[in-house]
PADO-726532 format. One record per residue (C-alpha): x, y, z. Coordinates in steps of 0.001 Angstrom, whole numbers, plus 500000, padded with zeros to 6 digits. Layout:
<recs>
XYZ ...
</recs>
This chain:
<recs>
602709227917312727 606292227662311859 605403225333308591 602723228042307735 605444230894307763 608638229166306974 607540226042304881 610532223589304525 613112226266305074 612855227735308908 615188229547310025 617290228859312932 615547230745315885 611855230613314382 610321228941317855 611866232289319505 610093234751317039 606666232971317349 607393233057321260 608012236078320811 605513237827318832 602462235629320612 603980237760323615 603139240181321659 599513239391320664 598779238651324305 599706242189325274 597682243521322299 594920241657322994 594462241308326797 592859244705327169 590643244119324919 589246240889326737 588251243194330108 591974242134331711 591481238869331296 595292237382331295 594043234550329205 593250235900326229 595690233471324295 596158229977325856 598740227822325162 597977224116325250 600191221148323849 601296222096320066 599102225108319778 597688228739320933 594044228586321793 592136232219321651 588812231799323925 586134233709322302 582421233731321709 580422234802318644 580196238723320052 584176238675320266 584798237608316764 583927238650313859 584047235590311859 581665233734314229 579295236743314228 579483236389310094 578613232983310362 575537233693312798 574161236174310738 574804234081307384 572896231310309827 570313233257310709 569575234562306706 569556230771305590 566700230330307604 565098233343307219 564938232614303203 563783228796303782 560828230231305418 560732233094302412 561368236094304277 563411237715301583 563708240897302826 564629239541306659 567136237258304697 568927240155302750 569264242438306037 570636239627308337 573110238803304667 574291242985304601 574804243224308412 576989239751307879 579538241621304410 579817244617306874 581629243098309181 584142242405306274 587170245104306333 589147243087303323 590848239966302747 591488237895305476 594912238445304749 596977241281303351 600448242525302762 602335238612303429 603807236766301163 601402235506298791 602997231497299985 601103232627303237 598451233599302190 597593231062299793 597131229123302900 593990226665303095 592986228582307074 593106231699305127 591902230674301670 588937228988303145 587474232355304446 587762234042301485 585841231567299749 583000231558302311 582624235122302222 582385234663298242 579882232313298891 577902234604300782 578131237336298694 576755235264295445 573712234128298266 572706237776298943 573177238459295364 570360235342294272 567997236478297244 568199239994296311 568077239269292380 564844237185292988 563217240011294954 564449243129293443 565932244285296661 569555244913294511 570970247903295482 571252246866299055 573315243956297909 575432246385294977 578428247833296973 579292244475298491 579408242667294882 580964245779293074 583656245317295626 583919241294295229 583999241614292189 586954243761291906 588565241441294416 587749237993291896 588027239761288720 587968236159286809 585339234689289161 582424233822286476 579701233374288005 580243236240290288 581064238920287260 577600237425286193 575692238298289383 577032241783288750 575970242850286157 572335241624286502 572489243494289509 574015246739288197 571084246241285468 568729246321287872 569388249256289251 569844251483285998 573691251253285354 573417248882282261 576340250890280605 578119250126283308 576863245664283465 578321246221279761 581862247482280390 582009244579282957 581635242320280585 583929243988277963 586160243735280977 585855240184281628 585622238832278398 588762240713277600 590786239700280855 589469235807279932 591124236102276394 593888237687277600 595126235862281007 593591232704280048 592852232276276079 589416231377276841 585855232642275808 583242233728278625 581002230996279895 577460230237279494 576620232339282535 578180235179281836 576959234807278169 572977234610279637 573812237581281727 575516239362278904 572076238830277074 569617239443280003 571108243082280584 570721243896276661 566823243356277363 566802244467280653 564979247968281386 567593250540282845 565185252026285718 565139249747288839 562415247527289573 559778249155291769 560668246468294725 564156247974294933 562636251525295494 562472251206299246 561722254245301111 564582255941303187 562374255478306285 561573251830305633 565239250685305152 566277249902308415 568316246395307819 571217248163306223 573658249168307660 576736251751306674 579808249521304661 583220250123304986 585324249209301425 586241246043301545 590517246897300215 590923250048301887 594090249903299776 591983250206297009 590694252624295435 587455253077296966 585234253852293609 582757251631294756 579753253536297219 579841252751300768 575836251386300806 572806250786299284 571238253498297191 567668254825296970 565923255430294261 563283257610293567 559960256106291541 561021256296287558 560363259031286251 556857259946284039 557541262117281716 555062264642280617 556645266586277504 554086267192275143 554017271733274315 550879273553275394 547927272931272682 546759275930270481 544183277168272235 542404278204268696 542440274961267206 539916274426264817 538485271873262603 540629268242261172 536929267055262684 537363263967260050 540860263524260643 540633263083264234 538134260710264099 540421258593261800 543165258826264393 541864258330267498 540256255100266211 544074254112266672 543924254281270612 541372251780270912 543146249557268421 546218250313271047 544544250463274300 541615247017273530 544107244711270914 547814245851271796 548794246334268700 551333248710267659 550045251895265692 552609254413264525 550964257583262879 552501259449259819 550858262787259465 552272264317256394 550867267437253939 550738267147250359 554526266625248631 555874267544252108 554182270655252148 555203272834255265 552649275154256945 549466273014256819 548917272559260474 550703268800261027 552409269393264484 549188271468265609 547238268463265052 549389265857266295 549673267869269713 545996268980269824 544988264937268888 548315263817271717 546454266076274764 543028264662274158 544288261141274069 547464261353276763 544924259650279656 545055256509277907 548594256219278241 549530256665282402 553280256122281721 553665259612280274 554461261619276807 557486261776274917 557801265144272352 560906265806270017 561196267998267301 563376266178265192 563986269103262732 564348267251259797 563769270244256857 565657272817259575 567488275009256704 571789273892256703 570726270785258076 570493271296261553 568727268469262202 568448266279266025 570475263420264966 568379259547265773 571324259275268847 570745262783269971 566793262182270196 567255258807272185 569858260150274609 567267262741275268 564268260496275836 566140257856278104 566819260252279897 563516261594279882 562848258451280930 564977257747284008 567931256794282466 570732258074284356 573641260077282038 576202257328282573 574154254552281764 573230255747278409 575330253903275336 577526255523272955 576603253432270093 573198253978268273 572023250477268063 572688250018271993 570661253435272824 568007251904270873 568010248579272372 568089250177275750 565637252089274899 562999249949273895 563879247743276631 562776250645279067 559339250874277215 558776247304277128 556220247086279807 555198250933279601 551782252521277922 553340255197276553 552065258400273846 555615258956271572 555498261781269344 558161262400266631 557772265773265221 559406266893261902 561097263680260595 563410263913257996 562775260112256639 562176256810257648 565718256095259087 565344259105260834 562626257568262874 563217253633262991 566196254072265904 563100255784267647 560398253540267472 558962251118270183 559262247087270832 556113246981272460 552881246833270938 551274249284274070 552786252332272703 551514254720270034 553648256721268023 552777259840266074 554836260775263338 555052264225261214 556841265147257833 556908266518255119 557248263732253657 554984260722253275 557900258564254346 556789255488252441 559639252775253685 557883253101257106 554663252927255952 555435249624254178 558126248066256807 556455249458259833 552843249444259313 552308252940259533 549340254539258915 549018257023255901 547868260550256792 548069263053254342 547220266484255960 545539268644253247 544872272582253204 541562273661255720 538373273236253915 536565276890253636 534699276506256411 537390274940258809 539249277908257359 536402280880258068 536010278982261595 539936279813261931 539725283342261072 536204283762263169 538699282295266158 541604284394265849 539788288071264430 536396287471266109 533189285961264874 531282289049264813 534180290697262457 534500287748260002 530588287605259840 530191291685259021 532801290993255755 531603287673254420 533023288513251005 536327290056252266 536725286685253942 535936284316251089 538637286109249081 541141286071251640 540496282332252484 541019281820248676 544328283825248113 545567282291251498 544885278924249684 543238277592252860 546766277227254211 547027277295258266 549757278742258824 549199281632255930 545797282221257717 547639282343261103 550097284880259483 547541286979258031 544984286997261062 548156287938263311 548048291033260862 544722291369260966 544336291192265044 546826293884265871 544855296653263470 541316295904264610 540082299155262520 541188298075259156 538570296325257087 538964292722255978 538112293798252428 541447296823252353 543446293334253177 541939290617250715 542462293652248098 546243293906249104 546639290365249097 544859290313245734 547812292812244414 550737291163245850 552941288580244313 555537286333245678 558318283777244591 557861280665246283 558718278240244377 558541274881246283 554586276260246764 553759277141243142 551274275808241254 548672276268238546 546125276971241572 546811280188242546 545126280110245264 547893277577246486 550717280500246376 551682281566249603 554028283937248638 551272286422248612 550710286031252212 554386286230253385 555467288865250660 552176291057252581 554209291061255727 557822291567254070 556825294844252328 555455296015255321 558831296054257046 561166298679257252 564291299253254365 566384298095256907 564457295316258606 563566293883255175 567264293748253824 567942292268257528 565232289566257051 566816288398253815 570362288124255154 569204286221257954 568173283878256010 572427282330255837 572061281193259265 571350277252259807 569238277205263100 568143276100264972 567733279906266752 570172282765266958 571266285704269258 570681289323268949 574959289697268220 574827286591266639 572322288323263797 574177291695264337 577060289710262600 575450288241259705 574153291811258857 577225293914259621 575076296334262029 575395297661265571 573922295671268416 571564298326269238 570328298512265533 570221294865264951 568187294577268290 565809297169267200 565303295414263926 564861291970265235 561933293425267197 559963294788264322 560241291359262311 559275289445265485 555893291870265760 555499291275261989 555435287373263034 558028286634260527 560618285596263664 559577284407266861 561322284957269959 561267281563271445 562766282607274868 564163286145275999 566359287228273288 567260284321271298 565127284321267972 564160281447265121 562229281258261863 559452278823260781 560545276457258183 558662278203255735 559401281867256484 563135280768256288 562680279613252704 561259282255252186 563942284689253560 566379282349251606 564935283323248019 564598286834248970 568046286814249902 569093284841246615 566561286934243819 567234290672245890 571187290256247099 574044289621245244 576817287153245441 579086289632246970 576334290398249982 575637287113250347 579301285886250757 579908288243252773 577048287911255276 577896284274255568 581705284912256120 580794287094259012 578415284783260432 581427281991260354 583826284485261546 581600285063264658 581098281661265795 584236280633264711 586344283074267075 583669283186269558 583813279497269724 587410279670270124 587362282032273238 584704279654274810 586632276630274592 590039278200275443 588630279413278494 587607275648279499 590104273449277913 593694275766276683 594158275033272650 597063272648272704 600453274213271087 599630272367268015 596489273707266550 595989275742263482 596109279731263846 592566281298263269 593001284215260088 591261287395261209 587994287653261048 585929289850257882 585816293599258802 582541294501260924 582435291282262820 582337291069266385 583087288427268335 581430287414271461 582987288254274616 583506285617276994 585580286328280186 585084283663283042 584394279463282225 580767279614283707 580341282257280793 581397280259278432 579972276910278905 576391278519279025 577620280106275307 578681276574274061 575787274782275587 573425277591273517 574973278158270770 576943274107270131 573463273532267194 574476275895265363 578331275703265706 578115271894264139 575561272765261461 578002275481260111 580791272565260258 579194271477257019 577613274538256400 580766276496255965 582355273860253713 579677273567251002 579313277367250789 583114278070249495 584619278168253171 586529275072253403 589417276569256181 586587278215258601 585164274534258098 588100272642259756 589121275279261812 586085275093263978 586333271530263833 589444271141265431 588248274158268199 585704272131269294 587439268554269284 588090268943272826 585045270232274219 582515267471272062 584968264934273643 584795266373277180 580510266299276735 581231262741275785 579329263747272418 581783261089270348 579217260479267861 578685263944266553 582668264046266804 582762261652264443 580481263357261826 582199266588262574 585923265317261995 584425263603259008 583455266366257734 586242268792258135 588982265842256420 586852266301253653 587466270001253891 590967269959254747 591332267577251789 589436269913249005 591845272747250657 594797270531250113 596158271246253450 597692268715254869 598107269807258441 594083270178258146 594023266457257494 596322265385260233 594281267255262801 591232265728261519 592810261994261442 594181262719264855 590473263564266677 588507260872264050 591264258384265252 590750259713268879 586967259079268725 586903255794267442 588733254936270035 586225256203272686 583721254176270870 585808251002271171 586157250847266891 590132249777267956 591159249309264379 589670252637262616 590926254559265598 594277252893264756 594544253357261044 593015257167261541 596038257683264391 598832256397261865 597776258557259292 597491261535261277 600963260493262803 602394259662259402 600944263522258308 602484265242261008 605885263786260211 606028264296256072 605435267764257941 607951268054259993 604738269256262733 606805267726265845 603966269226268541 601224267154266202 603244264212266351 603703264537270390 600001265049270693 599145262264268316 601247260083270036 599629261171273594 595754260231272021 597543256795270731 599084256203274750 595703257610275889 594001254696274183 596696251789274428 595412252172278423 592102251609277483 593140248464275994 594806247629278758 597967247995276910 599715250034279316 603200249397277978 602473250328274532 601138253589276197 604568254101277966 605931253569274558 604155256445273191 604196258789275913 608004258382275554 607727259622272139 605985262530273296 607914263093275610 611028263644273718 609009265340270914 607936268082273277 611700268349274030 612954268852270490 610355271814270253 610960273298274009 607512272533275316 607999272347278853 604853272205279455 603738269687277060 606804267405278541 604923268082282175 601562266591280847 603356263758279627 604867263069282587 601595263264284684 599623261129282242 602730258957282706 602083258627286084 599034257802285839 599747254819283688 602120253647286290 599240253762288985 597132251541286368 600049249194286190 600172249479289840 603567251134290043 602662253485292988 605924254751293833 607105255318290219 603536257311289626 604608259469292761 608107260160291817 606567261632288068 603783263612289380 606239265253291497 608329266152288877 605302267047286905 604432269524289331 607660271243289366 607949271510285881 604536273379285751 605250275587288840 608518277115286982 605971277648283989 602859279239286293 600778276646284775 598367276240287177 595848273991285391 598481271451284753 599869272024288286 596177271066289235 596209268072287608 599279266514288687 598530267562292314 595413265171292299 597483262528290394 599834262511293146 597289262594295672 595640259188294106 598865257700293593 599493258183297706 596043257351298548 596993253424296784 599770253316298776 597742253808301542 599580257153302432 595810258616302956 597004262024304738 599443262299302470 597107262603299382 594557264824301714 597435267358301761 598044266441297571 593988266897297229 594094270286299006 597040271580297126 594891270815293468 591307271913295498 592584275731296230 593892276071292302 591055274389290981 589035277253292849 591449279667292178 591115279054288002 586939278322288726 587913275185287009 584241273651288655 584670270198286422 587831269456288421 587119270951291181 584434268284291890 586933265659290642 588939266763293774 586577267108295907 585427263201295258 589290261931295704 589071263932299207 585610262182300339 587188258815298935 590871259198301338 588687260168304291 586279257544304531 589486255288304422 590856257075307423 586959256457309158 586125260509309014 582742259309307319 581110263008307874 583639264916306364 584389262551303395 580089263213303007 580332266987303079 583275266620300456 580820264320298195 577786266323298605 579843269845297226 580922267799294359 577331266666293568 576445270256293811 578602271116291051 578440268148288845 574360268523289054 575142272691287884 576925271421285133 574968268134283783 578158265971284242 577188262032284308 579157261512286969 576937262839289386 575072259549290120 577984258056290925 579103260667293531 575591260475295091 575645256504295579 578806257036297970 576655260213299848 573577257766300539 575993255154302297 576402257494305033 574154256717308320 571261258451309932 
</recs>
């Protein structure tokens, strides 16, 4: 014992203090033995504890590792696996802690360790092989973070964290790894990590179906405790369960009046048997003539999807793509697959960033589904590629306007083109929607209208809308006012003018009101995809009440449709339409000043919405006033004005580019840089990307160069996120390098805070310090208190990653007196819970309770819910430390609660803690 403590250099009285202290450890441990006075024994040379395989822990670890050895000999997986997670709960953390690390590099001590590693990689193979892994998870999660360089181990991970859905997260681990390997050791990752590195890019997110044990079934595991309670405790408590993967079922209601495309559908559901009898892979193109719009493609591709969905029992997936939405609204590839994988079962944290990641994930989750994929409204062929299938078991139905040739010829698609009604598919349309015996009484009436309408769909849908709500009017009054009208549709012209369908839609305009026509034209500047009742009031210039009014009579003339209770869109068509009335009828001066209204609007409505959430840093760019006659929306509480953004954020990055093509160059950047924060608080860092692109071009054509900086400053900001290290870098020095020709000291601070922000990511903590310094004493040349108490908390937090605990504490505190004298009680928030984490590693759990409550009652007090449930996790984490498992659940389940309200992708991770709790 002495040579274990002391080595070669004892000192004088060490026999004394082992006599001593083994007095000690008697006394401890004799009450614990029933009284028994020899609970340690001394014998010649040694101390000699007495116990049997219920006393100790150890020996009941190796009965129960005993036990699951031959359990799995005689293949009784799952008896294996429970005996293996009753054996890691008896582990509290190393077998050693806080002793010189001399000590406890000690062989006795050393020895354990690497048994209980051993056993941990066992349960990991048996529950691997039999899809049992999240029983196994928590226990290699936290092994893992105990052997961060352990191979083989890091390897078991992330198949398991694969398995169960959290590829994202198998994928940072190896970033992780790979990076620490470089880094601590100059070498490159093993073939084992390497195979597991490639297994988890094919893997399928959702977990296998032999993990998805029922609640009531589960009886071998048992409750964990973290393994390094002086840790942070991250990692959930016990095995999770899953619900079956999900089915999705998205396809919109069929027309109930569908009618005729009898030859058509024969042609395409000859493609299900060539799916469901050879397996091979069919995708669909259904496209009109020259990408006409209007000629009935998504009403066939639905009607043909519902009669064929029973041949495919995984379920439906339906997107809209918008790929001809007017200013270019369109769902971006990334946008569409972050919507189906999670359509699919995908949890929100486990979807990539990256495109080409999304899109391997995806079809890795399809690769052993039967699934009906249909792609509405594609733009092109790129547009679609990201979203096609690996496996030849789906079918894919694609509409556009286009032909979209590249996929016919790379992808095997087959060519559709979707021609006008014949005339009687067309009087069989009419006969549908006005009544058989009413088209039969007027067979002439109806010839000429099915010619003028030029056997167009969506004209005959228009007009028989008309039709239905006068029942007395005679077919024949109509086909002779459609035989008198004349339109100017261009992009429909021909020398058939029976093709025109300006005729049809030019029937419905002059039937409007002065004032409802005028507002039908103007509407025509916004870029989709739908719009509010103040939001049109704008572009017009016109009371709410009046603009409401108006809105009503277009939406009865069927030339807007109110998609849900007062938010209103066009048809494709009908906005082209509205577009050249607007351009032939309005002039430059109307026009302008509609769409300057409309930017006004969402620019300083945006701006309300996303100072309410995040504050607008010191540094950004004043707003000018907005045009006379616009009004603003107003937004009073947070809840308010996340609903606005989550409505209204289509339309706010359309006009990004919008805004700058149309003359408005400032309105372009300016609602850039007000929604920098809240696109990188969705985590929405591709889209920030396009938008920041977008408004340096602006900024540039403006020639203002505090426009640019702000722009380099978020582009370099989001290349970071994505892990593009050296754009994010050359986009931060130019912004920084802006800011200073400038003389713009609070740009410089916060550039140098988004450069600190991502030296941590790196793992570059001291370059962080480095620039937080910066900031620091930037803030101080320009008297920004309370940008100096930001720095200071995000300071302390990079102490805590560097494990400087007591330095972290000593900076939040400051931090929070520096935002007390200022009454900033968001910042006083946040550097309540940094404190409170910084405690909880020292393992000063009460103390960071008491931090936790301090930044709880603000956080409720400012109905900052985000944070609030941010909070509330620290709390759950520091009292499941301190064994209050019931009250660290109730904290966890009220910050699921609000994390589910708000979408937030941290909500899985919350919920894996809650389902560790017993009973």
């Amino acid at each position: 014992m002495i040579d274990v403590l002391w080595g070669d250099k004892p000192p004088k009285n060490a026999a004394n203090v082992v006599y001593r202290h083994v007095g000690a450890l008697k006394n401890l441990l004799t009450p614990g033995f029933d009284g028994d006075s020899s609970a340690v024994i001394r014998t010649s040379g040694f101390y000699r504890i007495p116990v049997d395989s219920d006393a100790l822990d150890l020996l009941r670890f190796r009965a129960f590792t005993e036990g699951a050895a031959q359990a799995h000999g005689a293949g009784e997986s799952r008896t294996a696996l429970g005996l293996l997670t009753q054996a890691l709960d008896l582990r509290y953390g190393m077998t050693v802690a806080n002793i010189p690390a001399q000590i406890a590099a000690h062989p006795a001590f050393t020895a354990v360790d690497r048994e209980f590693l051993g056993v941990v990689e066992m349960a990991a193979d048996i529950a691997l092989k039999a899809g049992l892994t999240a029983r196994i998870l928590p226990a290699l999660r936290e092994t893992a973070e105990l052997n961060p360089l352990e191979e083989a181990l890091q390897a078991r991970l992330m198949k398991a964290l694969a398995a169960n859905g959290h590829q994202a997260e198998a994928l940072e681990v190896y970033r992780r790894i790979r990076f620490q390997l470089s880094d601590q050791l100059g070498v490159e990752p093993g073939p084992g990590l390497l195979s597991a590195h490639q297994q988890v890019l094919r893997q399928a997110a959702p977990v296998p179906d032999g993990s998805r044990v029922p609640a009531a079934q589960d009886t071998s595991a048992a409750p964990r405790q973290p393994l390094l309670p002086s840790a942070r405790p991250s990692a959930p408590a016990a095995p999770r369960r899953h619900a079956p993967a999900a089915r999705p079922a998205q396809l919109p209601a069929a027309l109930d009046c569908f009618t005729g495309r009898h030859q058509e559908l024969r042609r395409l559901r000859a493609l299900v048997s060539d799916v469901v009898d050879a397996g091979r892979t069919a995708t669909v193109t259904i496209s009109a003539i020259d990408g006409m719009a209007g000629v009935g493609k998504t009403t066939l591709a639905v009607h043909l999807a519902h009669g064929i969905a029973h041949h495919f029992p995984d379920g439906q997936l339906y997107i809209n793509l918008r790929g001809f939405n007017q200013g270019g609204s369109a769902v971006g590839s990334s946008e569409a697959l972050r919507t189906f994988l999670l359509a699919l079962g995908v949890s929100h944290q486990s979807v990539p960033n990256g495109l080409d990641e999304q899109a391997a994930l995806y079809r890795s989750v399809l690769a052993d589904r039967r699934m009906l994929i249909v792609l509405d409204n594609a733009r092109d062929p790129q547009h679609v590629r990201p979203l096609l299938p690996g496996t030849a078991d789906c079918l894919v139905i694609v509409t556009s306007r286009d032909q979209l040739h590249g996929l016919i010829a790379a992808q095997g698609a087959l060519p559709l083109t979707l021609g006008p009604f014949s005339a009687e598919e067309a009087r069989e349309a009419l006969s549908r929607r006005l009544g058989a015996e009413r088209v039969a009484a007027e067979p002439d009436a109806v010839e000429r209208i099915i010619m003028l309408c030029g056997r167009l769909p969506l004209a005959l849908a228009v007009l028989a809308a008309r039709g239905a709500t006068r029942p007395d009017w005679p077919l024949a009054s109509i086909a002779a006012e459609l035989c008198n009208s004349h339109g100017n549709l261009n992009a429909f012209a021909g020398t058939d003018p029976s093709t025109d369908v300006r005729t049809v839609f030019s029937w419905s305009y002059e039937s409007l009101s002065t004032e409802a026509a005028r507002f039908f034209r103007l509407l025509a500047v916004h870029p989709g995809p739908d719009f509010t009742v103040l939001a049109a009031a704008n572009v017009v210039g016109l009371p709410v009440r009046q603009a409401e009014a108006l809105l009503s009579e277009l939406s009865r003339n069927n030339l807007l449709a109110e998609d849900s209770p007062g938010r209103y869109a066009f048809h494709d068509l009908l906005h082209a339409y509205a577009d050249e009335l607007n351009r032939n009828h309005d002039d430059e001066e109307t026009r302008r000043a509609a769409l300057r209204r409309m930017v006004d609007y969402y620019l300083h409505s945006a701006h309300s919405a996303t100072t309410l959430i995040i504050p607008a840093p010191p540094e950004s760019s004043s707003l000018s006033s907005p045009l006379s006659g616009t009004l603003p929306e107003v937004i009073e509480e947070r809840r308010q004005a996340t609903v606005w953004l989550d409505a209204e954020l289509p339309a706010l990055l359309s006009l990004i580019e919008l805004a700058d093509s149309r003359g408005f160059p400032q309105h372009s950047y300016h609602l850039a840089q007000v929604l920098d924060l809240e696109l990188d608080r969705r985590g929405r860092w591709q889209e920030q990307l396009a938008v920041q692109q977008t408004a340096l071009k602006a900024s540039e054509r403006a020639g203002d160069p505090a426009g640019q900086a702000h722009a380099h400053r978020a582009l370099g900001f989001a290349y970071g996120r994505l892990e593009r290290r050296s754009e994010a870098q050359n986009h931060l020095e130019r912004a920084l390098a802006l800011f200073t020709e400038s003389g713009h000291l609070e740009g410089q601070a916060r550039t140098h805070r988004s450069s600190a922000f991502h030296a941590n990511s790196a793992l570059d903590h001291h370059r962080a310090l480095r620039h937080y310094a910066a900031a620091f004493a930037l803030y101080g040349s320009t008297e920004n208190p309370g940008g100096q108490a930001r720095v200071l908390n995000e300071t302390g937090w990079t102490r805590i990653l560097l494990g400087q605990h007591g330095r972290a504490v000593r900076l939040c505190r400051r931090a929070i007196t520096m935002h007390q004298r200022m009454a900033d009680r968001g910042g006083e928030a946040a550097a309540w819970d940094s404190l409170g984490y910084a405690q909880h590693h020292l393992g000063q759990y009460r103390e960071a309770l008491a931090s936790y409550e301090q930044a709880l009652t603000i956080y409720r007090a400012i109905s900052d819910r985000s944070l609030e449930a941010d909070t509330l996790t620290h709390i759950g984490d520091s009292l499941d430390v301190l064994g209050k498992r019931a009250s660290a659940v109730t904290a966890w389940e009220h910050a699921v609660t609000i994390l589910t309200e708000l979408g937030h992708p941290d909500t899985e991770q919350i919920r894996h803690r809650i389902e560790g709790s017993p009973g």
